[in-house]
N, C-alpha and C positions, 0 to 999 in steps of 0.2 A: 393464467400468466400469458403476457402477450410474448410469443418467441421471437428473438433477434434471428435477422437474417444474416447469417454465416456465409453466405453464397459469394465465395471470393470475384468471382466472375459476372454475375451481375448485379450486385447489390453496390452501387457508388457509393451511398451512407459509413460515415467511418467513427463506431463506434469510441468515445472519448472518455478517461481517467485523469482526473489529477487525484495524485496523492503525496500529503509532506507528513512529515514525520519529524516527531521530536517537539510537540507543543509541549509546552513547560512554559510555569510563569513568569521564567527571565527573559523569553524570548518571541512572544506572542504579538503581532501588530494585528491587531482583529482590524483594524481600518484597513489594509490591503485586501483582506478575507470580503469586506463588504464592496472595495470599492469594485473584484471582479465579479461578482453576483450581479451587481449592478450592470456590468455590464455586459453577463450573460444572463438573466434571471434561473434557465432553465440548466446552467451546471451541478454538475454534483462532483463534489470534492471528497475525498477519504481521507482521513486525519487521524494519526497512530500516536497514540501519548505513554509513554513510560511513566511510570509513578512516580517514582523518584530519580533523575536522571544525577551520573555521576558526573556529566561532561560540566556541570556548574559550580566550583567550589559554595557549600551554604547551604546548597539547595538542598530543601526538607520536601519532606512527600507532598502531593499537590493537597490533601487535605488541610496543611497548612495555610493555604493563600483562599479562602473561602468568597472572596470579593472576585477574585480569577475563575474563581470554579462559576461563579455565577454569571459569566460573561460568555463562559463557554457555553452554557446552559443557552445563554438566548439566540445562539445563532443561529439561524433557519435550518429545520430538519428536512425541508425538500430540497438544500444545496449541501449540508455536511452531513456526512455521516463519522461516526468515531471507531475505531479498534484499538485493539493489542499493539504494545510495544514495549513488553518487559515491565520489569520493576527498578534496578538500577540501570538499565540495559546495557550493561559491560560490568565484570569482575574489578576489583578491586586489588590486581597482579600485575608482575612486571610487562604481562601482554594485551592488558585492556581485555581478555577472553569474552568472546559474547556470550552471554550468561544464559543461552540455552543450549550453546557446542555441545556441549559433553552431559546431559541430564539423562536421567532415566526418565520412562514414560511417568511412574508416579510421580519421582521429583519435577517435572515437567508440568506436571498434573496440577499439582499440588500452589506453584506457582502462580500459575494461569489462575487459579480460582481465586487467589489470593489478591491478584489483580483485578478480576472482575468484581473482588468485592470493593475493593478502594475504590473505583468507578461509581459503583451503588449507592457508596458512602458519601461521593462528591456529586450525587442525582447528577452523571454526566452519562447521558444513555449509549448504548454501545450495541453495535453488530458482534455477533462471532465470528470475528475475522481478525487475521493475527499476522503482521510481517516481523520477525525474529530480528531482535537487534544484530546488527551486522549483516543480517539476510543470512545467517547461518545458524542452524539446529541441528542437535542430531536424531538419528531417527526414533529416538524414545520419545521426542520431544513431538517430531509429527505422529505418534501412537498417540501420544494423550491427546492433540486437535481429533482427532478420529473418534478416542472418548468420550470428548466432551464436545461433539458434534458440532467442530467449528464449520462455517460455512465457505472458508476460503483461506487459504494460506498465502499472501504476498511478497517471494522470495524470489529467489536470485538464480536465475537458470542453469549459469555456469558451477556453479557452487557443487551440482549433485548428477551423479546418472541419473537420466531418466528411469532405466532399470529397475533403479535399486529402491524407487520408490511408487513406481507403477500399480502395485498392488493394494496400497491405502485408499488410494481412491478420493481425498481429498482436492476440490477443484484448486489450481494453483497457477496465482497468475502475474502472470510477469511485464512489470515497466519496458521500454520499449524507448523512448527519449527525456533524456537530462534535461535540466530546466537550465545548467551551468553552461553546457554546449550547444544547443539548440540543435540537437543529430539526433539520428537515429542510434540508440545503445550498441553495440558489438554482445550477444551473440545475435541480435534480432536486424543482423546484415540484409537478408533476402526481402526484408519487407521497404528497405530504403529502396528499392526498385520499383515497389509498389505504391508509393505515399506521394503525395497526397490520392491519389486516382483511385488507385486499387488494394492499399493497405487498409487494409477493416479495423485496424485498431492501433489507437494514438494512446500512451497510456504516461503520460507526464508525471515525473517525481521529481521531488525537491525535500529539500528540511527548513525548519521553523530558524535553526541555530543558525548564528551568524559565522559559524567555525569551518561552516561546509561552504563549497564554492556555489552548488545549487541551494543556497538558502531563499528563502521566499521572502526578496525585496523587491524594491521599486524597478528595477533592472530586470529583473525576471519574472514581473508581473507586464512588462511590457512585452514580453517575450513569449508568453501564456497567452496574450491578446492575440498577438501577431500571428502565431499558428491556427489559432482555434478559426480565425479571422480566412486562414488558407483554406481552408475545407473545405469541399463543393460542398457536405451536407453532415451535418453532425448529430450523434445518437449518443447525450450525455445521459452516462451510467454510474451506478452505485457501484463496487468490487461486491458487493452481496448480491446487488441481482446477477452479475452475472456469474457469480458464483454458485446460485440455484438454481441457475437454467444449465449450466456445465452438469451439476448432479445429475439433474434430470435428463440430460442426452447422454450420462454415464458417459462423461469426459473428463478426467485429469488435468490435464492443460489442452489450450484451445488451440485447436488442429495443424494451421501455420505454425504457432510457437511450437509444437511437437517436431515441427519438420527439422525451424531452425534448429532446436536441440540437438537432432540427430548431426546435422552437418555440423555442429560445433565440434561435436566429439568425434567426431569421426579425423578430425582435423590431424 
């Protein structure tokens, strides 16, 4: 494995993530998908799909849409990679609940595999790698990624002590700029000081849905160009690899992100 250089101080290269969330067959432009490959060839994207997303009234499991499944299937595996992102991905309650808040590790468990099989079922190949709808689980929910040896969990800094989940040991890594704002996220304040120059990591989200103000349209694909475009030098990365090179230096979250966390809470 060839190691990133982590070296805040002299490494100018600034390692880059896009990830959207929420592909579902109501809401997929695969022609945006291509047109930025095109014009990055060497991106890599991470793409979280729910199985059955409740945000569409209709919408049946993607095993339903077989012509869709197959589109996802051809899009280049050196630019997209797939993960986890639930099964309904929110409760069916007066508070939308993310539907892995409150699981136990089995039920958790149990879930996740059940998802991984509907992936199998729609030959859509998938990393083990998992952002929780909402960006919030509980922690039975990170015991079974631990189980079932996910490689990376992509959640939401502010959501959790560091503390309280220190000891799983799950690499876990956090977005960093909106695709609706074009900033730097709040808690990962201390790296706007550092970016473009000396921020080692751009890590862009968005969603597929048209419901979200970061959804992945024409307007925010020019805005994806635009930055990538600022970089003195870019080291386009899967959330897997560097979720295996984090294991392997027995990392958590990556070491800036660990700071900002602390000044979050400390707040």
């Amino acid at each position: 494995m060839r190691l990133f250089n982590f070296d805040m101080e002299n490494n100018k290269s600034v390692i880059y993530n896009l990830s959207l969330d929420d592909l579902l067959p109501f809401n997929t432009d695969f022609s945006l998908l291509y047109r930025l490959i095109k014009a990055f060839p060497g991106i890599k994207i991470n793409i979280f799909i729910p199985i059955q997303g409740r945000s569409y009234r209709g919408m049946r499991n993607i095993l339903d849409y077989p012509a869709w499944c197959e589109k996802v299937q051809k899009l280049p595996k050196k630019n997209i990679e797939f993960g986890l992102h639930g099964w309904f991905h929110h409760l069916n309650d007066s508070k939308s609940t993310p539907e892995f808040a409150n699981l136990s590790q089995k039920e958790a468990a149990q879930l996740l595999k059940r998802c991984e099989n509907a992936l199998e079922r729609a030959e859509i190949p998938f990393s083990r790698g998992f952002r929780p709808p909402g960006w919030i689980m509980s922690k039975g929910s990170y015991e079974a990624c631990k189980e079932l040896e996910y490689v990376y969990i992509a959640d939401n800094a502010s959501c959790y002590p560091y503390s309280e989940y220190e000891d799983i040991r799950i690499p876990r890594i956090f977005v960093n700029r909106d695709l609706a704002y074009e900033r730097i996220i709040r808690p990962f304040y201390q790296s706007a000081l550092y970016f473009p120059d000396r921020a080692k990591y751009c890590f862009q989200y968005g969603h597929f849905t048209s419901k979200a103000k970061n959804n992945f349209n024409e307007s925010n694909l020019r805005k994806i160009v635009r930055i990538i475009k600022s970089l003195p030098q870019v080291d386009f990365r899967f959330l897997s690899e560097l979720g295996a090179e984090m294991r392997l230096r027995g990392w958590s979250i990556l070491p800036t992100q660990i700071r900002e966390m602390q000044c979050l809470q400390s707040e």
